[in-house]
N, CA, C and O atoms as a printed pandas DataFrame, in Angstrom:
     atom_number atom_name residue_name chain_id  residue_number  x_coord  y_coord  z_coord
0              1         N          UNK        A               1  112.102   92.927   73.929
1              2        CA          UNK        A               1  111.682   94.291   74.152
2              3         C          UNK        A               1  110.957   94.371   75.491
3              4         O          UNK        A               1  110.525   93.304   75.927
4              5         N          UNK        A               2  110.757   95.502   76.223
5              6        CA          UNK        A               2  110.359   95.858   77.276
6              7         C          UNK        A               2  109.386   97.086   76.827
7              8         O          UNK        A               2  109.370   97.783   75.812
8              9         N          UNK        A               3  108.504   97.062   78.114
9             10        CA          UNK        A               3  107.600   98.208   78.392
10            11         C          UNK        A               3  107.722   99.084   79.655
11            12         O          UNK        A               3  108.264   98.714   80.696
12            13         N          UNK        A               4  107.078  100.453   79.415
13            14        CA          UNK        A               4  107.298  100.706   81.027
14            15         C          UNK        A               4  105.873  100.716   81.598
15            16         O          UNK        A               4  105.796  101.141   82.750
16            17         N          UNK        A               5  104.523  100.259   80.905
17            18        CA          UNK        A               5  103.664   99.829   81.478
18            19         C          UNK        A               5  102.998   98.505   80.706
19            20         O          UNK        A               5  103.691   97.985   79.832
20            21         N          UNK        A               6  101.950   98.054   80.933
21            22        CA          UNK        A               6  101.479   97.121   79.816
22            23         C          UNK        A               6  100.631   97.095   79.138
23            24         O          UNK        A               6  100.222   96.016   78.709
24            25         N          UNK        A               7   99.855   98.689   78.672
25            26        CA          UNK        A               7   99.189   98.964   77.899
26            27         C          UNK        A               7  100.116   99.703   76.821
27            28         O          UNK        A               7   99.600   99.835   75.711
28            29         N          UNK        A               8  101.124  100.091   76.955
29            30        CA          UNK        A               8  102.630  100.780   76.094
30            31         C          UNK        A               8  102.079  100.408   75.121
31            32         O          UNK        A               8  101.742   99.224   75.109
32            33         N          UNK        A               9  101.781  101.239   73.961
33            34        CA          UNK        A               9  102.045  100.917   72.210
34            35         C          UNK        A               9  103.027  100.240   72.163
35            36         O          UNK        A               9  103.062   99.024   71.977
36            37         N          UNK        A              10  104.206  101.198   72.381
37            38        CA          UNK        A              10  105.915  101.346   72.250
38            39         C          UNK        A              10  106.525  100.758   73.183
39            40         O          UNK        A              10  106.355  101.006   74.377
40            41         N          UNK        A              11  107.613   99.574   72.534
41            42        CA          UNK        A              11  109.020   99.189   73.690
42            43         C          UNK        A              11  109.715  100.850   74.146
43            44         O          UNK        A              11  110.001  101.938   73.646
44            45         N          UNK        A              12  109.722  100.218   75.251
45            46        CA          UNK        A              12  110.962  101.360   75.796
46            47         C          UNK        A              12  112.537  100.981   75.846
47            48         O          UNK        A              12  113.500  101.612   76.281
48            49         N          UNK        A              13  112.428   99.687   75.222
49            50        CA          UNK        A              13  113.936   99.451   74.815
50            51         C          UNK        A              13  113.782   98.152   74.757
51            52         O          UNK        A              13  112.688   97.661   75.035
52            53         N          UNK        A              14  114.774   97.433   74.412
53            54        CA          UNK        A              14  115.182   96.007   74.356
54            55         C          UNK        A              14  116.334   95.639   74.602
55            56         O          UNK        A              14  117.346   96.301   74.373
56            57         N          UNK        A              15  116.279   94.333   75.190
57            58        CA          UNK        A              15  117.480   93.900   75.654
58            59         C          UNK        A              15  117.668   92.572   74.575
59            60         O          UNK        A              15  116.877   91.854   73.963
60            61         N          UNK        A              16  119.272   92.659   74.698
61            62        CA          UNK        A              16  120.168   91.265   73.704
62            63         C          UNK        A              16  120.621   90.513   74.896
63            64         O          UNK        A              16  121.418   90.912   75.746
64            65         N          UNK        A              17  120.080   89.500   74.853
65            66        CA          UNK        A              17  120.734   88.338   75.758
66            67         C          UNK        A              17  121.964   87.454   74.819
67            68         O          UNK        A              17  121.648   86.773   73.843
68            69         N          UNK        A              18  122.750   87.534   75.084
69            70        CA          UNK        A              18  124.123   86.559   74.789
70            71         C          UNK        A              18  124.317   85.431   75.879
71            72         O          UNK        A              18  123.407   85.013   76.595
72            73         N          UNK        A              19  125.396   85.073   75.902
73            74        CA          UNK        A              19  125.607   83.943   76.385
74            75         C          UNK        A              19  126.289   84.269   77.739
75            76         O          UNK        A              19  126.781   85.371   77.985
76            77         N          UNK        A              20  126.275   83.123   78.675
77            78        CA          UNK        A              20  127.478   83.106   79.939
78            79         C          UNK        A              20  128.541   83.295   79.639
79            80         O          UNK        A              20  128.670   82.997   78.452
80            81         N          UNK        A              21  130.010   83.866   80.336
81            82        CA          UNK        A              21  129.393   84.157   81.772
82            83         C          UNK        A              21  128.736   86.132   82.244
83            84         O          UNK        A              21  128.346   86.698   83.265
84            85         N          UNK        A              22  128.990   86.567   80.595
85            86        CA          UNK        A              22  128.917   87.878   80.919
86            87         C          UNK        A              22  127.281   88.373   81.083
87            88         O          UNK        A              22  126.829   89.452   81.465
88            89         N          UNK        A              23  126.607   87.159   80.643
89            90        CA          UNK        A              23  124.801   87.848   80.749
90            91         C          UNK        A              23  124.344   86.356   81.803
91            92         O          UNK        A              23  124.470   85.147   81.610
92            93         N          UNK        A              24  123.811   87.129   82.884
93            94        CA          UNK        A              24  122.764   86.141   83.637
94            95         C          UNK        A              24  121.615   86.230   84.443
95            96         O          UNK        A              24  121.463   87.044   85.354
96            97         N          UNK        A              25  120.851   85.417   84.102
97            98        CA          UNK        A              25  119.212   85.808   84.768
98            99         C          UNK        A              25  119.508   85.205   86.496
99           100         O          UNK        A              25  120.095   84.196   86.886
100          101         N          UNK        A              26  118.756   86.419   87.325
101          102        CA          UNK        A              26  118.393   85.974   88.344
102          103         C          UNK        A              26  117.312   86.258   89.130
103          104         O          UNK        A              26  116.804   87.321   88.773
104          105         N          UNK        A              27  116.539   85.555   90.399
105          106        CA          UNK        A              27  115.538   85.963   90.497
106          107         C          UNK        A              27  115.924   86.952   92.115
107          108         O          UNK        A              27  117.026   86.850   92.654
108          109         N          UNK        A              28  115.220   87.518   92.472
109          110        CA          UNK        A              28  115.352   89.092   93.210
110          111         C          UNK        A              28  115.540   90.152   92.445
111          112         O          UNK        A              28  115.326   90.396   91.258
112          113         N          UNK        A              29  116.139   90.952   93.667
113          114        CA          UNK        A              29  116.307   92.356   92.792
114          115         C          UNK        A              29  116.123   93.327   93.606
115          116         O          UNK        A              29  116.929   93.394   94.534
116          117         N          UNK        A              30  115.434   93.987   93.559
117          118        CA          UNK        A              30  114.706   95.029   94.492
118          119         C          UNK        A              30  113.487   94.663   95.406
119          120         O          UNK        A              30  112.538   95.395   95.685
120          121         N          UNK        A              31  113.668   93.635   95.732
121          122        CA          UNK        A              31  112.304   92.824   96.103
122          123         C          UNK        A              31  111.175   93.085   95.480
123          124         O          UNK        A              31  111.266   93.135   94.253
124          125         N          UNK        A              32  109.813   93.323   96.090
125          126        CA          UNK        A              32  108.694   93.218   96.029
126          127         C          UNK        A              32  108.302   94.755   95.735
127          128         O          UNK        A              32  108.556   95.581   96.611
128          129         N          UNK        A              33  107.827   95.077   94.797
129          130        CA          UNK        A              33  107.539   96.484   94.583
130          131         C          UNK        A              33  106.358   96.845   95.108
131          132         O          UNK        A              33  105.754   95.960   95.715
132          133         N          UNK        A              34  105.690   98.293   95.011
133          134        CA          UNK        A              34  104.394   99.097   95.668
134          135         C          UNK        A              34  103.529   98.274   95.025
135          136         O          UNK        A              34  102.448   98.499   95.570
136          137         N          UNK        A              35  103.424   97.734   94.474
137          138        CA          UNK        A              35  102.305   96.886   93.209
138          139         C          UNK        A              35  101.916   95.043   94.018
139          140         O          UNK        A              35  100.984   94.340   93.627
140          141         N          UNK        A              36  102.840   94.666   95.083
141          142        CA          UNK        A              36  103.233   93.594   95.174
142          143         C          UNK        A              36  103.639   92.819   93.843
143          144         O          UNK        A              36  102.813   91.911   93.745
144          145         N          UNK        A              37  104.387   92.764   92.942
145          146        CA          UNK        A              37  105.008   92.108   91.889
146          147         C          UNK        A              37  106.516   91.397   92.132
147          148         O          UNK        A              37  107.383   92.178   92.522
148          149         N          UNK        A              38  106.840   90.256   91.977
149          150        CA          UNK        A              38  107.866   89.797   92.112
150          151         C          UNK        A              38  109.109   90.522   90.949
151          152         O          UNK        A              38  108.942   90.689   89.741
152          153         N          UNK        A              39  109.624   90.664   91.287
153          154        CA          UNK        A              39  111.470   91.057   90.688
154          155         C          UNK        A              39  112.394   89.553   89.842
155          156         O          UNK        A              39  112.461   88.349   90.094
156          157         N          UNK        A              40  112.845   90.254   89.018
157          158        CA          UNK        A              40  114.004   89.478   88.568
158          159         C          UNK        A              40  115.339   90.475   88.044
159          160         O          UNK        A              40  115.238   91.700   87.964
160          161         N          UNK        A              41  116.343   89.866   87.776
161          162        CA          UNK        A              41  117.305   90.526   87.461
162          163         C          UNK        A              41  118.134   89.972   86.260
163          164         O          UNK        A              41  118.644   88.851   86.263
164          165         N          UNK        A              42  118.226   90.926   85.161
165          166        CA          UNK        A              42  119.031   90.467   83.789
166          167         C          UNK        A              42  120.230   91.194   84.095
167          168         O          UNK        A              42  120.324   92.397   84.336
168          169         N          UNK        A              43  121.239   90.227   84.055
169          170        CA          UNK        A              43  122.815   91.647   83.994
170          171         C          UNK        A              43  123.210   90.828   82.348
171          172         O          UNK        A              43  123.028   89.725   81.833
172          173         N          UNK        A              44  123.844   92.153   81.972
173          174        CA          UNK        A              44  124.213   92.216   80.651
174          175         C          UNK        A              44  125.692   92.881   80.954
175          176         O          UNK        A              44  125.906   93.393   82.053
176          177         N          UNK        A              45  127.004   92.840   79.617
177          178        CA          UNK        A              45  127.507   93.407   80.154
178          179         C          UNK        A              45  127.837   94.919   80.186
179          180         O          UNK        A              45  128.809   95.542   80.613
180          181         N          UNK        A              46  126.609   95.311   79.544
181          182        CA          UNK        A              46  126.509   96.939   79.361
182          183         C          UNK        A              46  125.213   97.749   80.743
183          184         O          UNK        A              46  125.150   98.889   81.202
184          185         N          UNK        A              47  124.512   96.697   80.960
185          186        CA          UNK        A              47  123.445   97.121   81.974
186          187         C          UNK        A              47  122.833   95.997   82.743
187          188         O          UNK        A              47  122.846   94.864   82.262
188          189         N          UNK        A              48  122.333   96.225   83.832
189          190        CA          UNK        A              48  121.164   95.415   84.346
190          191         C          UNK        A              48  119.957   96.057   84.276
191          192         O          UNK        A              48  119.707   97.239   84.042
192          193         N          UNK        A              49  119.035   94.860   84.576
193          194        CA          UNK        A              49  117.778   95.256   84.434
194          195         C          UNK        A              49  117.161   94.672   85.548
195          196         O          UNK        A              49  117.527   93.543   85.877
196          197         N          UNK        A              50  116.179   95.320   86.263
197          198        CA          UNK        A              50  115.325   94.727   86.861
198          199         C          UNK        A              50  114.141   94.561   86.501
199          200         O          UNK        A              50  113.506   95.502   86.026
200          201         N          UNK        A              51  113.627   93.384   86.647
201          202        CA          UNK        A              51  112.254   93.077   85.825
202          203         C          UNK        A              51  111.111   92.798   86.994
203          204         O          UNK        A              51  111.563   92.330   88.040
204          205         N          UNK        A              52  109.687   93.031   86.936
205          206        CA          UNK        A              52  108.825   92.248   87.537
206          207         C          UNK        A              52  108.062   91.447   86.905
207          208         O          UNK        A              52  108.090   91.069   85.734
208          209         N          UNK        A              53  107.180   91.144   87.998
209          210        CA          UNK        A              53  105.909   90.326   87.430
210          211         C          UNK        A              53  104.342   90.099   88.209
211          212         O          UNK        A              53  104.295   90.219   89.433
212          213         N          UNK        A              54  103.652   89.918   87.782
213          214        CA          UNK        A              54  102.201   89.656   88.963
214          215         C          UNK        A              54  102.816   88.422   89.878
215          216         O          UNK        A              54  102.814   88.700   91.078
216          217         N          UNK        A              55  103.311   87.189   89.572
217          218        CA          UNK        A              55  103.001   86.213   90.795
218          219         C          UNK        A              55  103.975   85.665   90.379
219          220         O          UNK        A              55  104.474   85.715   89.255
220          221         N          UNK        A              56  104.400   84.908   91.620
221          222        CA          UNK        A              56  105.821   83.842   91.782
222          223         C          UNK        A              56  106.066   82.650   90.357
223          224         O          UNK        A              56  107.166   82.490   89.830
224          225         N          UNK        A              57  105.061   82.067   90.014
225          226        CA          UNK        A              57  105.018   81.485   88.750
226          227         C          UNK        A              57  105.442   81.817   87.822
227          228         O          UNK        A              57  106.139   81.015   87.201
228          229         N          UNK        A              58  105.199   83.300   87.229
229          230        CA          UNK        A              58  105.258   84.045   85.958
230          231         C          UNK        A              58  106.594   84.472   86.026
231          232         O          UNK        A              58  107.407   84.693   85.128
232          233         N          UNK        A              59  106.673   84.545   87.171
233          234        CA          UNK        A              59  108.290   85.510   87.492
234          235         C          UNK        A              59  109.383   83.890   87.055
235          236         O          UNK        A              59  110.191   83.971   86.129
236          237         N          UNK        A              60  109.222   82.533   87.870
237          238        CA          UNK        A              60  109.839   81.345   87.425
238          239         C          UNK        A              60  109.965   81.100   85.913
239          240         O          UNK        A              60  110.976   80.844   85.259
240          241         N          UNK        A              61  108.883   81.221   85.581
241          242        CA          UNK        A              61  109.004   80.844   83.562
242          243         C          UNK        A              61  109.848   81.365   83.352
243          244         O          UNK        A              61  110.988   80.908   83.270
244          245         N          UNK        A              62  109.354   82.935   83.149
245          246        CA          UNK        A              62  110.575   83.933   82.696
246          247         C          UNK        A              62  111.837   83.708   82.837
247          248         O          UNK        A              62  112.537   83.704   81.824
248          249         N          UNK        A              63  112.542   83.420   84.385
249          250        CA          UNK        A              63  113.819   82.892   84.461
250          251         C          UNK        A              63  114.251   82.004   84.128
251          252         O          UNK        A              63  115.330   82.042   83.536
252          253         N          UNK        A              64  113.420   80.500   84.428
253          254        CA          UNK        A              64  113.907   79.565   82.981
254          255         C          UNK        A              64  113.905   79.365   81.930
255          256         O          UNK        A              64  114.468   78.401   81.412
256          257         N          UNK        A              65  113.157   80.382   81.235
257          258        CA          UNK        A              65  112.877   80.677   79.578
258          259         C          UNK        A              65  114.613   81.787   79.214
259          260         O          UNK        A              65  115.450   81.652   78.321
260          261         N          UNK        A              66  114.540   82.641   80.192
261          262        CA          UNK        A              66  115.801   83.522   79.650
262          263         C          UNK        A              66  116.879   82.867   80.033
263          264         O          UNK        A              66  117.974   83.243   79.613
264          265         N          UNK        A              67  116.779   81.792   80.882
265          266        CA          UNK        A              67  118.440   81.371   81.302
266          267         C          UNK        A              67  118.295   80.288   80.371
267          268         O          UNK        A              67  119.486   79.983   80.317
268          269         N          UNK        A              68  117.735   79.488   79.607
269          270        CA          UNK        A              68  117.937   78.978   78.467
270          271         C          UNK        A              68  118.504   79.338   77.344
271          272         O          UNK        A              68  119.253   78.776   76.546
272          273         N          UNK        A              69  117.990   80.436   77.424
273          274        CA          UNK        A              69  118.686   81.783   76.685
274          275         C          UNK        A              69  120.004   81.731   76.525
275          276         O          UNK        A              69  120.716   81.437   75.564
276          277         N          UNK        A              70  120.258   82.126   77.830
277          278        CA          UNK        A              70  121.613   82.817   77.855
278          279         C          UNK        A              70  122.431   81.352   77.976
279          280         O          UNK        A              70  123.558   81.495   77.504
280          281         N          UNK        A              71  122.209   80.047   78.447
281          282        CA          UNK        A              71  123.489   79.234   78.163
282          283         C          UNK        A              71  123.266   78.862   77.219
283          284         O          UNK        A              71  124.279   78.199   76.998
284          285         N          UNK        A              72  122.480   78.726   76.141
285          286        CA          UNK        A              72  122.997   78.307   74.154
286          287         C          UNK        A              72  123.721   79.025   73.894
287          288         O          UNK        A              72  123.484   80.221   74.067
288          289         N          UNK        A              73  125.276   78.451   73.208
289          290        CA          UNK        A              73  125.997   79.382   72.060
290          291         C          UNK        A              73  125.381   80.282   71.582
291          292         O          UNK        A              73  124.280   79.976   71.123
292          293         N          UNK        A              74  125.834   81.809   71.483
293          294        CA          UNK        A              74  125.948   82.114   70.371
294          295         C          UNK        A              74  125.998   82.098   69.060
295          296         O          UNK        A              74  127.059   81.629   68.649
296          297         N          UNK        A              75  125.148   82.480   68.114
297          298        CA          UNK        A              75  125.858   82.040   66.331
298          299         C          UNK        A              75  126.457   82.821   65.824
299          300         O          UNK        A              75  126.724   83.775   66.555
300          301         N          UNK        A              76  126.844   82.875   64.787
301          302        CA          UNK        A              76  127.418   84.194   64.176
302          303         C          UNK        A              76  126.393   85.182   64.700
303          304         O          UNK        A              76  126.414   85.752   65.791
304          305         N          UNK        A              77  125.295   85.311   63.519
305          306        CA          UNK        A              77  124.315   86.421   63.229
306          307         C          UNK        A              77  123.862   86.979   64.855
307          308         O          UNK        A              77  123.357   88.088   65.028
308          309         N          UNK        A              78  124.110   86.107   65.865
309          310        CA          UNK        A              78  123.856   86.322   67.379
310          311         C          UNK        A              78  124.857   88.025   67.455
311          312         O          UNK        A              78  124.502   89.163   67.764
312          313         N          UNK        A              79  126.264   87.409   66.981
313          314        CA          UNK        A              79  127.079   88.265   67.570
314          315         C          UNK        A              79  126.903   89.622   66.974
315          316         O          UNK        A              79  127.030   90.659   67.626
316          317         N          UNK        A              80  126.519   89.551   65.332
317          318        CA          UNK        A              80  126.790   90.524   64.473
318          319         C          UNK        A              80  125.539   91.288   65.368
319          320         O          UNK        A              80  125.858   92.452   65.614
320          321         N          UNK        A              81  124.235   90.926   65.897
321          322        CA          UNK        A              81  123.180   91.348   66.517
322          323         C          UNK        A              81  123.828   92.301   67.792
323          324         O          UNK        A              81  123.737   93.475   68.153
324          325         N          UNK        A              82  124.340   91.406   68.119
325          326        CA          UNK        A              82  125.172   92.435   69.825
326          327         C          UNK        A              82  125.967   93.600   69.068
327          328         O          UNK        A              82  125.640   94.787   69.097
328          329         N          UNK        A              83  126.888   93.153   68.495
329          330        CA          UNK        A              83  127.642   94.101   68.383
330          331         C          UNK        A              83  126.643   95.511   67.514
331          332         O          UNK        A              83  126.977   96.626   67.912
332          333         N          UNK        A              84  125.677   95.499   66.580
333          334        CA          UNK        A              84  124.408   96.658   66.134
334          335         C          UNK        A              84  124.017   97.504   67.619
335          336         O          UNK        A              84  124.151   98.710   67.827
336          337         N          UNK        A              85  123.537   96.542   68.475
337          338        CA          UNK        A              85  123.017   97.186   69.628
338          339         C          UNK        A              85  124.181   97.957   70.586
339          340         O          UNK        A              85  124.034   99.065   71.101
340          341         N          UNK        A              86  125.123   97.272   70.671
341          342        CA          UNK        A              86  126.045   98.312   71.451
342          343         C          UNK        A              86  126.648   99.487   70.639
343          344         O          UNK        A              86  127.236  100.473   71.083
344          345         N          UNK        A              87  126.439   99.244   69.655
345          346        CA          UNK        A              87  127.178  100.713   68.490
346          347         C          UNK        A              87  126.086  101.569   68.525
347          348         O          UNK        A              87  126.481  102.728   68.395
348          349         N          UNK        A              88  124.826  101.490   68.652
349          350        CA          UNK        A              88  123.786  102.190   68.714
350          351         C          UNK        A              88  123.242  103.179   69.971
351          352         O          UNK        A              88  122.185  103.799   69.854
């Protein structure tokens, strides 16, 4: 799930990461925003996302935490999950 600030009660949506080659994390994006925050980029194959972060570190985890992500198989219950979110 995502926020559009970080005091948000409420996600403003969530994203399903699946597997390569159709979902992949990268780091850029829109560069450096008014905030100075580093960028990353999720493509899915229904949307991208651009993500930030406070500092070059936080922004690294994130990309090796989600690209771990995205190269494990799939399981079943993975897929039955994607396919809820795109019917929705």
């Amino acid at each position: 799930m995502y926020h559009s600030d970080i005091l948000d009660a409420y996600p403003k949506g969530e994203v399903f990461l699946g597997h390569v080659p159709e979902y992949r994390v990268s780091s850029g994006g829109f560069g450096e925003d008014k905030d100075n925050r580093l960028a990353f980029t999720v493509n899915t194959p229904s949307r991208t996302f651009i993500l930030s972060t406070e500092n070059r570190a936080e922004r690294d985890r994130w990309i090796e935490k989600l690209t771990r992500v995205v190269n494990r198989e799939m399981t079943p219950k993975d897929f039955q999950r994607e396919s809820s979110i795109h019917l929705s």
